[in-house]
Legacy VTK file of the C-alpha trace (Angstrom):
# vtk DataFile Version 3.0
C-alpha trace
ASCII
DATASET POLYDATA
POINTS 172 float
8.630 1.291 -16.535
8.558 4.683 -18.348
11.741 7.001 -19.434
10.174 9.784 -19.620
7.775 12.370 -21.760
10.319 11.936 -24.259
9.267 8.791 -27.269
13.245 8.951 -28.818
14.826 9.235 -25.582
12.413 6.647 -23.946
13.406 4.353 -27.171
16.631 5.036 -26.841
17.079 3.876 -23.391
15.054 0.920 -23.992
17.327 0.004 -27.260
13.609 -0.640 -29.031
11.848 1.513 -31.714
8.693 2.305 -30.974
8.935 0.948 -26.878
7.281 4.650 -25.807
4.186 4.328 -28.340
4.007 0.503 -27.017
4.107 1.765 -23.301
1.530 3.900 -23.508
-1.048 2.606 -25.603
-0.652 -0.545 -22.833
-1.089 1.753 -20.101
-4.071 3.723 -21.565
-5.989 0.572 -22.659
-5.175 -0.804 -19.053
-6.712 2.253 -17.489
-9.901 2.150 -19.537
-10.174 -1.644 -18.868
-10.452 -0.704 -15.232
-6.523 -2.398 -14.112
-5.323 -1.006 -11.478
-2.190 0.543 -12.743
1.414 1.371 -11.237
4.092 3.358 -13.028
7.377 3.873 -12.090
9.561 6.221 -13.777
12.725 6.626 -14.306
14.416 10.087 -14.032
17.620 10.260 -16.213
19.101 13.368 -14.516
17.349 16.476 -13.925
14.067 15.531 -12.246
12.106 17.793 -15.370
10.996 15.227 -17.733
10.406 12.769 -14.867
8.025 15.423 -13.884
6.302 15.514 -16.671
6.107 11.976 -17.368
4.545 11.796 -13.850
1.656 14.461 -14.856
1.320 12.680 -18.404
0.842 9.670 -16.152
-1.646 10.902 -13.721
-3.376 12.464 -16.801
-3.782 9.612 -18.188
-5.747 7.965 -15.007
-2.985 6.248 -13.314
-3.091 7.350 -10.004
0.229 5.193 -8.699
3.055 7.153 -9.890
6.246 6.978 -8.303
9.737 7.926 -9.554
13.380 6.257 -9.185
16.943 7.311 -10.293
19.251 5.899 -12.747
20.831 2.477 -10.994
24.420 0.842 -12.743
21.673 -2.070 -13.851
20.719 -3.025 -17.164
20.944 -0.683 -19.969
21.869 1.759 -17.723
25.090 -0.114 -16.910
26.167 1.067 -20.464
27.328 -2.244 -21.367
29.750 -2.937 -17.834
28.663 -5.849 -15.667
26.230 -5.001 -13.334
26.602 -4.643 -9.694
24.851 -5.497 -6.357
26.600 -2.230 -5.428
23.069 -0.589 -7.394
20.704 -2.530 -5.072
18.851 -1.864 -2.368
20.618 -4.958 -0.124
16.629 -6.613 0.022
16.540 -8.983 -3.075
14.888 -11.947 -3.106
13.571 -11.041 0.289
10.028 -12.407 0.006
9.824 -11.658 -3.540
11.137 -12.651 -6.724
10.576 -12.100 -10.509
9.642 -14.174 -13.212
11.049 -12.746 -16.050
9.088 -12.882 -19.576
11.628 -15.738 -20.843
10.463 -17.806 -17.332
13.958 -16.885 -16.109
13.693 -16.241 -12.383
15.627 -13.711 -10.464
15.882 -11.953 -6.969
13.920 -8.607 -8.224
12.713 -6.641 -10.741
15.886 -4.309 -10.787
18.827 -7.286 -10.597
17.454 -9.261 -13.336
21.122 -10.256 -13.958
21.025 -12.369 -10.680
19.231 -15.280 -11.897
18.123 -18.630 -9.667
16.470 -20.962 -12.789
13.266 -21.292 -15.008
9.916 -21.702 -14.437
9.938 -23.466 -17.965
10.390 -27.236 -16.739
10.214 -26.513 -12.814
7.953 -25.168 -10.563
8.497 -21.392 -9.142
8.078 -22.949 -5.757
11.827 -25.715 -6.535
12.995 -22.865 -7.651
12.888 -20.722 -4.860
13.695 -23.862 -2.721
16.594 -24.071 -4.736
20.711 -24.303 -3.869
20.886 -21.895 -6.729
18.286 -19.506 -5.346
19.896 -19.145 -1.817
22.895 -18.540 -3.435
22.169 -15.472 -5.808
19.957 -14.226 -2.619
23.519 -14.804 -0.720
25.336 -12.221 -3.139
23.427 -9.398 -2.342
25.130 -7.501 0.262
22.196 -7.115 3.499
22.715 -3.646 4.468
20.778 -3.052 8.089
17.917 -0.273 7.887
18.766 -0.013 3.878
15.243 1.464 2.378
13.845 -0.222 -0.371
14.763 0.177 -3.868
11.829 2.714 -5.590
9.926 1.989 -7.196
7.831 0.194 -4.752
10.038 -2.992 -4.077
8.373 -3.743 -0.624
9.869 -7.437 -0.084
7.839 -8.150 3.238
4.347 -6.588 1.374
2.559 -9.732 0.127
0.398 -7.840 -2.668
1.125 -6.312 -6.210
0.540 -3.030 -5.296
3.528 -2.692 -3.011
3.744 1.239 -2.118
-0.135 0.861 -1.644
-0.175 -1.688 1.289
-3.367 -2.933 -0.730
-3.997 -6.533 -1.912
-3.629 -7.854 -5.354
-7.794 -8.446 -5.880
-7.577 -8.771 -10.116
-10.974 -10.635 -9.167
-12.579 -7.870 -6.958
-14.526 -6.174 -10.089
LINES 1 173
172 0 1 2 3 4 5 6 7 8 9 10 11 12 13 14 15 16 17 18 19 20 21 22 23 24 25 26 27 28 29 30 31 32 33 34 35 36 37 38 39 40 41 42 43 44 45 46 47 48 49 50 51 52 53 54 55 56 57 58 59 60 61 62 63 64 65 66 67 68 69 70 71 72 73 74 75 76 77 78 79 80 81 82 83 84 85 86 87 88 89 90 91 92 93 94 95 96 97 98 99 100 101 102 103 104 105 106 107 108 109 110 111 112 113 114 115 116 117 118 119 120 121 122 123 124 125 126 127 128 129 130 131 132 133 134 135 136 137 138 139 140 141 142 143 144 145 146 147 148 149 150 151 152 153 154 155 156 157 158 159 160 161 162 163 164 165 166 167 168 169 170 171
């Protein structure tokens, strides 16, 4: 996730000196590896530097670019409990994310909706879990809602959601 052109602001939103240089030196030595790369952006009001963190992007050879707005989640949330109000109404839909800790939760964007571990259980008892259906529960369905951006396609089984493609890490 990138936010921005901008190394203090992207920092700053991150809480983490030195999170922009980190970003990018990831995404450029993905890129020359040959790793299929997606970015999503977040635009912080304004649309501008979104824009040109989107051409920094696509100069840099990703060609999966796709931008989002501000949601009352995480460090957005500027310190208030988060809300399911923020979400799309699809989590945990076909999809779920392991977070780097091995917590588990409905998606990518509600990481504060959390189902278990995959330290000590399998992902597949967790998913099967009371706990899981549960947190799932919480999210308010809404009929015909579109997907949260970027690219959280709960019903596409790959890792390159917005592509329709399939995850092939093995293809070449």
């Amino acid at each position: 996730m990138d936010y921005g052109d901008d190394a203090g602001e992207h920092d700053a939103v991150t809480g983490r000196a030195g999170s922009h240089a980190a970003t990018r030196a990831n995404i450029v030595g993905a890129v020359r590896r040959g790793v299929r790369v997606q970015v999503g952006i977040v635009d912080l009001g304004g649309g501008r530097r979104a824009g040109r963190a989107r051409a920094e992007m696509q100069a840099l050879g990703v060609e999966q670019v796709r931008v989002d707005r501000v949601r009352a989640v995480g460090n957005a949330a500027g310190g208030a409990v988060p809300s399911v109000s923020s979400l799309c109404g699809r989590c945990g839909d076909g999809k779920a994310a392991v977070l780097p800790d091995g917590t588990v939760a409905v998606c990518e964007i509600g990481r504060f909706l959390t189902a278990g571990s995959v330290r000590g259980a399998s992902l597949a008892s967790v998913l099967a879990g009371e706990r899981w259906a549960e947190v799932a529960a919480s999210v308010a369905r809404r009929a015909g809602a579109a997907p949260c951006d970027p690219d959280c396609s709960p019903n596409d089984d790959t890792c390159q959601p917005s592509s329709g493609g399939t995850c092939g890490p093995s293809d070449g």
